[in-house]
N, C-alpha and C positions, 0 to 999 in steps of 0.2 A: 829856814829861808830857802833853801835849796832844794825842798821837797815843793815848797810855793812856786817856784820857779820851774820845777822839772811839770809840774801837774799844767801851768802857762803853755811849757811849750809842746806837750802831749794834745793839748789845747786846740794850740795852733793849726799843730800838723796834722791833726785827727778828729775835723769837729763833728763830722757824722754817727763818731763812734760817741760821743757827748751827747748827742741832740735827742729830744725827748718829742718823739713823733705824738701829734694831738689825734686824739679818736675821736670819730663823728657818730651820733646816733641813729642812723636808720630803721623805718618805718617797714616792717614787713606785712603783707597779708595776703590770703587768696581767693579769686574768683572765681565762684562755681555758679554756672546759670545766671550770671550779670548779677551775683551777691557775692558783697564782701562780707569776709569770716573770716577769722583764726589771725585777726592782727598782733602782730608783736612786735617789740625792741630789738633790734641787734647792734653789734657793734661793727663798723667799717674806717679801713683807712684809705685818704687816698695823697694821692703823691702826684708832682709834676716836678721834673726836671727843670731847673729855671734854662740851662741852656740848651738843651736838648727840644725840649716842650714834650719829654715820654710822659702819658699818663698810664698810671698805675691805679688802680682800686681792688682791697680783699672784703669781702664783705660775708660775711657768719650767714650762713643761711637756715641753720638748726632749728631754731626756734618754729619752723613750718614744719617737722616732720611729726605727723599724727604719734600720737602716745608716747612721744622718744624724749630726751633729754639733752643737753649737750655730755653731759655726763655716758650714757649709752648708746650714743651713736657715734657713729667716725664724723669724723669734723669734716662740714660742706663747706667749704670756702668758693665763691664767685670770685674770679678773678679776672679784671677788664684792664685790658690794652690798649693803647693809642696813642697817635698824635695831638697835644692838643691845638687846636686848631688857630686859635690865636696868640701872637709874638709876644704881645705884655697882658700881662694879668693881670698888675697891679693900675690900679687907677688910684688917678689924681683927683677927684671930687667925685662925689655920689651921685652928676647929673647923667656917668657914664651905667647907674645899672636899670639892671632890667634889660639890655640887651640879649636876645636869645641867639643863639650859635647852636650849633650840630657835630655832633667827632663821631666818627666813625672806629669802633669799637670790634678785637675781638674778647667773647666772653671764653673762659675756660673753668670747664667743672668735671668734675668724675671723668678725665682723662678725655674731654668732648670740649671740640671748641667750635665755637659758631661768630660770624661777623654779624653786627646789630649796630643801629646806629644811635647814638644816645642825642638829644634835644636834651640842652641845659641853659641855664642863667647863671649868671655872676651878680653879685653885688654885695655891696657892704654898707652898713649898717651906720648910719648916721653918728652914732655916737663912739662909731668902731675908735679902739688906737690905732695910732699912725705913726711910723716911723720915718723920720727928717731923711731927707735924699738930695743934700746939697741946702736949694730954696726950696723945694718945690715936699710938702709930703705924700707920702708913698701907703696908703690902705691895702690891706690883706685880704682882695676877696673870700666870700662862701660863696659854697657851690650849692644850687637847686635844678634836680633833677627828677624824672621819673624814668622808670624803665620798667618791662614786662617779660617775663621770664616763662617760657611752655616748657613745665618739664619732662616730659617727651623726647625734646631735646637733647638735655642732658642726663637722662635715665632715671629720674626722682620719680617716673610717674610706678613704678614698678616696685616690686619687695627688693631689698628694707625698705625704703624710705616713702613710697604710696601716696606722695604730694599727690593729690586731684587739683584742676582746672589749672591757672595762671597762678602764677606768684610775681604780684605786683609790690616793686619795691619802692618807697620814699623817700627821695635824698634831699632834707631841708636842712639849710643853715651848716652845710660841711665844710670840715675845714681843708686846705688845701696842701700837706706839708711839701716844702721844697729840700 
């Protein structure tokens, strides 16, 4: 019983170190001469501070380096900063998505940061669950976004890693952890 009790109040007082961040799957590919090529899976997290509104996103960029593997190359991680631009995320009925917004974003890669503005959507899913918030219930948006990356920018365009044209990334149905 007192081990029930001490694990409660670890609980309590430390719920972040408990919380099991959800991963979203993003959509990677690149454009060479207005063609898409070399599409792949990756994994990305992103995060908003409920009181703050800081957003965070990591996003695995590997998968785009010609002949490499995540296994032999050093790990690309995109890493985007910002405010998000609006106060509450959570909506009360579905008649609120689809609305488009803009956060202005820095990226950071291979020790390169650049400002970029990201265009995104919220919305949730008709059948989403909900969580009771007094009367009223409380849905958990997903985030839909695109973004375009020159890697040029952040040095990818060169040895090791020889990414040509853009790397156009897909952010459908993300989750948002807080």
């Amino acid at each position: 019983m007192k081990t029930i009790l001490l694990l409660f109040t670890l609980l309590l007082k430390f719920p972040a170190v408990f919380a099991q961040q959800a991963v979203s799957e993003v959509v990677l590919a690149k454009k060479i001469n207005d063609v898409v090529s070399g599409t792949a899976k990756t994994e990305a997290y992103f995060f908003i501070g409920e009181s703050t509104r800081e957003f965070k996103a990591s996003i695995v960029l590997n998968p785009l380096i010609p002949g490499g593997s995540m296994d032999d190359a050093p790990e690309l991680k995109l890493v985007l900063k910002g405010t998000f631009p609006l106060e509450k995320i959570d909506f009360m009925t579905t008649a609120d998505n689809g609305k488009m917004s803009k956060m202005l974003l820095t990226a950071q890669l291979n020790e390169v940061s650049k400002e970029m503005e990201l265009p995104f959507t919220l919305f949730i899913s008709t059948d989403a669950p909900f969580a009771a918030n007094g009367n009223d219930n409380i849905y958990q948006p997903r985030l839909n976004a695109e973004l375009i990356i020159d890697p040029k920018d952040f040095g990818l365009a060169t040895a090791p890693y020889n990414v040509q044209g853009v790397i156009l990334i897909g952010i459908k149905n993300a989750v948002l952890n807080k």
